[in-house]
C-alpha positions, 0 to 999 in steps of 0.5 A, spaced: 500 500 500 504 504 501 508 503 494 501 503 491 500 510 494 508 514 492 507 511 485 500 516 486 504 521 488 499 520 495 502 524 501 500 522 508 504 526 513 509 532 512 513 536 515 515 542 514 519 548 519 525 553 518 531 553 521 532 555 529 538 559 531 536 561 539 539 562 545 536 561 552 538 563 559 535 560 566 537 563 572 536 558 579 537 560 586 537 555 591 537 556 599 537 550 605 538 549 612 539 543 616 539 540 623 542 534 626 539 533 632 541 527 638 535 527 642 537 521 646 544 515 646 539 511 641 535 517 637 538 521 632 534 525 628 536 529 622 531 536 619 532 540 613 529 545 609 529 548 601 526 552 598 528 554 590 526 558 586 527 556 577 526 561 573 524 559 566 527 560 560 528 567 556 531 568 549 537 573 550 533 577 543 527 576 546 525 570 539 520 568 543 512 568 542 508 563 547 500 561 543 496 562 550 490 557 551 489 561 558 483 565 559 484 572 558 485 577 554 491 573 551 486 567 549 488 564 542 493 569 541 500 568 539 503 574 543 511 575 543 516 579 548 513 585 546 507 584 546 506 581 554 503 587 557 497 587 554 497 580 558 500 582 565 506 576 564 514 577 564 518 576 559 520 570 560 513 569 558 511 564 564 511 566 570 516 564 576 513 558 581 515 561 587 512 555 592 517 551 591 518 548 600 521 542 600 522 539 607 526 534 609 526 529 615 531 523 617 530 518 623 535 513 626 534 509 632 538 504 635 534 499 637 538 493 639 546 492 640 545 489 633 539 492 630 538 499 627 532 503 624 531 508 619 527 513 616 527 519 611 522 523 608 523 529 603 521 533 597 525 533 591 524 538 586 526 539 579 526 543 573 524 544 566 530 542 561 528 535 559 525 538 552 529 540 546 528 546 543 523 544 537 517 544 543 519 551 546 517 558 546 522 560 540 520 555 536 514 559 534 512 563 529 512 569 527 521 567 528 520 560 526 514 557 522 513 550 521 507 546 519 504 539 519 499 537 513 495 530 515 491 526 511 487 520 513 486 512 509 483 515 504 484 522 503 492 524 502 494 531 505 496 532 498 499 530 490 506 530 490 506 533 483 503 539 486 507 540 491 504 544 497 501 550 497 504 556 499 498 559 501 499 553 507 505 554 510 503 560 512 500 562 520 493 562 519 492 559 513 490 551 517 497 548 517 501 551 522 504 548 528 505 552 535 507 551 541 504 553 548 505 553 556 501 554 560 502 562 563 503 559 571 507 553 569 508 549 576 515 546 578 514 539 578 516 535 584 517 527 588 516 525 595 520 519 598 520 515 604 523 510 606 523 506 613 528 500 613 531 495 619 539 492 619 540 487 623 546 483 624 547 476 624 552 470 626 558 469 621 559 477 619 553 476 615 548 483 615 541 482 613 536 489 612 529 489 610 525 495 608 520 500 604 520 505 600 515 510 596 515 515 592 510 519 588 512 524 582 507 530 581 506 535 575 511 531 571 511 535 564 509 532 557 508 534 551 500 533 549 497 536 542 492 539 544 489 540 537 489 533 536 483 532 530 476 528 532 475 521 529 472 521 522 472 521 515 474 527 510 479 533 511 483 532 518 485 540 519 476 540 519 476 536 526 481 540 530 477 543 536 483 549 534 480 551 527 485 555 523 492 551 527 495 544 526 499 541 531 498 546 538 504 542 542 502 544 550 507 543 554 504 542 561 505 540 568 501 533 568 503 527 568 503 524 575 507 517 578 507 513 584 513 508 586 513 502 591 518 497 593 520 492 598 526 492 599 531 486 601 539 484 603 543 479 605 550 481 607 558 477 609 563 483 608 569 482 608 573 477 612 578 471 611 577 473 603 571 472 601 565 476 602 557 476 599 551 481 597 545 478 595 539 483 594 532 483 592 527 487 590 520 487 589 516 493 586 511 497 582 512 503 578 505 506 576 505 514 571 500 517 566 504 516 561 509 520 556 513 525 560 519 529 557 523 526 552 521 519 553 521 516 546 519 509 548 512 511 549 507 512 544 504 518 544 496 518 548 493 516 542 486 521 545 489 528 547 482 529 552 483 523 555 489 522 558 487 517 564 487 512 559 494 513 558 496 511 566 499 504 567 505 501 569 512 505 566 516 503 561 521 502 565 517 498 570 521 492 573 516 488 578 522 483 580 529 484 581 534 479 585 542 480 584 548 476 586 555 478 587 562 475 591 569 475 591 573 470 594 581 471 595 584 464 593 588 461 599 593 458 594 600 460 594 601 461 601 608 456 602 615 458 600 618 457 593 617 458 585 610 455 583 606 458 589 609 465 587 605 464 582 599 461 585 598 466 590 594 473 591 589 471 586 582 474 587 576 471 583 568 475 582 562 474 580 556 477 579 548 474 578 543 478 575 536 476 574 529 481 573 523 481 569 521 483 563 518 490 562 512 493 560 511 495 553 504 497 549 500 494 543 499 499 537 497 499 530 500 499 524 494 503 521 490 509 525 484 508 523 481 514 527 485 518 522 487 523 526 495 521 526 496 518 532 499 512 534 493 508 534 490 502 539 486 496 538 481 493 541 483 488 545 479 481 545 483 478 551 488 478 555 494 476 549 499 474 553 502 467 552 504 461 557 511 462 558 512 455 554 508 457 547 513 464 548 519 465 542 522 470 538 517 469 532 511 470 536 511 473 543 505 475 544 497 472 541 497 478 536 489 474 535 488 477 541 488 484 539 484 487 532 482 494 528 476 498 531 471 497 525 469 504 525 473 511 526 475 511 533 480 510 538 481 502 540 480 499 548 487 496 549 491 499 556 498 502 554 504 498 558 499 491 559 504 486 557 511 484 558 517 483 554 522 478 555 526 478 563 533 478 563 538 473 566 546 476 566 552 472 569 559 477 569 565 474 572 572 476 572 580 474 576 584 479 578 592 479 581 596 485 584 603 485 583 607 490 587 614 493 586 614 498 590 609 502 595 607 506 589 608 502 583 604 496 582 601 492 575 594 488 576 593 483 571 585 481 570 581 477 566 573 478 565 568 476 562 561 479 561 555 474 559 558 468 560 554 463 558 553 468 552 545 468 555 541 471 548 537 477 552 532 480 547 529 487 548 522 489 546 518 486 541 515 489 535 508 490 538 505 494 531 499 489 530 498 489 522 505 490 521 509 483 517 
């Protein structure tokens, strides 16, 4: 088909923009001030206070124009620098987030000869600088035009033969892209806690069980805010935002939230050998898309972004490790051989996780709103473990094309790609000729046992 349509000429999607020449400032100012405090021989708890103040980003020409979607005088109006004061806004277009407290609280407690609690608590902010500069303010008109022509399955956005319209490429004319922040754009911000429990144990060995939390809010994204409705016809007719294509908002709202159970088993160093075996059991959960975060698909409906919460690309539900070292206790006599044989040190370490989350697209965008669109999904689609291979990893039958112009059921991140097992070890020796001078051979070896750790499976339904 898509032979058949260059032949024809049949555009489906282009892009067009002029070259960007800018520069950005930011200015960051941060205060603090903490306490330690002994409270008893067992007690020992720890306070601290931040506040930081990021401003947003200016152009040192003032090229820069902000597309406000804010109710107000400025509504639906691409206003520049020089243009500000009929808004009330600074130059940097945005106003400054002045709220930015983040208490932090720590706690550590002797609870035994051989026992020892933890806590912490703190609030952690952080700024805006995970975007390139093609989703910022300087990137719009009237400094830099650029503009996306769309077509559907049946309709293309126009003839090869005839080119594009002049008349398209300029603002107004139906085709052009901007960009657009909210005017009280809000610094995003994570919460973390933590309690943990260490007790030492007979043998030298250390064993520590714990918990930890977090939640991240007014996490960034980019949302194109003049997605088209599904239909049929002219793509540009559907956008709520007549006379704009592509209105990319960057704005504070994406949330997120971590939970983990935590355990460790200890043998530090002694009589040359020592162990560190750990695992982890935990969830991460967010709405999706956040920054720059290319391995997630954009939400396939703009107006709903609930839909796009489910587990984070980066999402490992289980994870144990292994690691020792083990100094050989060969070569401790006298002569030749033993000279070799000696101070010989081997290690190793053992990883195993599961795999993580990936989402299930089409191959067509039967919405005909150039999105990346879902399916429905008429089961689970996950496959036993024993029917799972390389060429087949999921039930693609489980999965099919809405039969009409609309958006499809299935989840973002429902199943998972293929886990991950990795054993590395290496053997080391030291020579030493002087107090300043030594040589160490060392022989290493990574996936030793050379254990084929696929990545993501090729998830667009319809694709060969």
């Amino acid at each position: 088909i898509g032979l058949g349509d260059f032949l024809l000429g049949y555009v489906q999607n282009t892009n067009t923009s002029q070259q960007q020449l800018d520069t950005i400032r930011q200015d960051v100012y941060h205060g603090y001030a903490q306490d330690d405090w002994k409270a008893t021989s067992r007690l020992t708890l720890n306070f601290g206070l931040r506040y930081e103040v990021t401003t947003p980003f200016t152009e040192a020409s003032d090229r820069q124009s902000n597309f406000v979607l804010d109710q107000g005088p400025c509504y639906l109006q691409i206003i520049t620098v020089a243009d500000r004061g009929k808004c009330g806004i600074p130059r940097a277009l945005v106003r400054t987030d002045l709220n930015n407290l983040a208490p932090r609280i720590g706690l550590a407690y002797q609870a035994g000869d051989k026992t020892v609690v933890r806590s912490g608590f703190g609030v952690f902010y952080g700024r805006d600088e995970d975007i390139g500069i093609t989703r910022r303010l300087p990137n719009n008109p009237p400094f830099v035009t650029s503009a996306t022509f769309t077509g559907d399955q049946t309709n293309p956005a126009y003839l090869l033969q005839n080119g594009i319209p002049i008349s398209w490429m300029t603002v107004g004319g139906g085709f052009t892209d901007v960009n657009t922040f909210p005017i009280d754009m809000r610094t995003p911000y994570v919460v973390q806690w933590n309690l943990n429990l260490q007790r030492e144990l007979h043998g030298g060995l250390v064993a520590q069980a714990g918990y930890t939390g977090s939640e991240a809010h007014k996490l960034p994204a980019v949302v194109n805010v003049n997605q088209a409705f599904p239909g049929t016809g002219n793509v540009n007719a559907r956008r709520p935002y007549q006379g704009f294509s592509n209105i990319q908002a960057y704005s504070p709202v994406v949330n997120s939230n971590y939970h983990a159970l935590l355990g460790k088993l200890e043998r530090r160093f002694s009589r040359g050998r020592s162990m560190l075996a750990s695992y982890t059991y935990g969830h991460s959960i967010d709405d999706g898309r956040s920054g720059n975060d290319q391995s997630d698909p954009n939400p396939q409906d703009a107006r709903n972004l609930a839909a796009q919460r489910g587990s984070s690309n980066f999402d490992v539900r289980h994870r144990f490790v292994l690691s020792g070292v083990y100094q050989l206790p060969f070569g401790k006599s006298p002569g030749a051989v033993n000279a070799l044989l000696r101070d010989w040190q081997i290690s190793g370490i053992y990883s195993r996780q599961t795999g993580q989350p990936f989402t299930v697209t089409l191959n067509v965008d039967p919405t005909a709103t150039g999105t990346a669109a879902r399916p429905n999904r008429l089961r689970d689609g996950a496959l036993p473990s024993d029917q799972r291979n390389v060429n087949r990893w999921f039930d693609t039958t489980a999965f099919v094309a809405p039969s009409c112009p609309c958006f499809g059921n299935s989840g973002r991140g429902i199943l998972a790609s293929p886990g991950f097992v990795n054993v590395d070890v290496s053997a080391l020796r030291e020579f030493h000729f002087s107090e300043r001078i030594r040589l160490q051979f060392r022989w290493e070896a990574f996936n030793l046992f050379n254990h084929p750790n696929l990545g993501l499976p090729a998830s667009a339904i319809g694709a060969p």
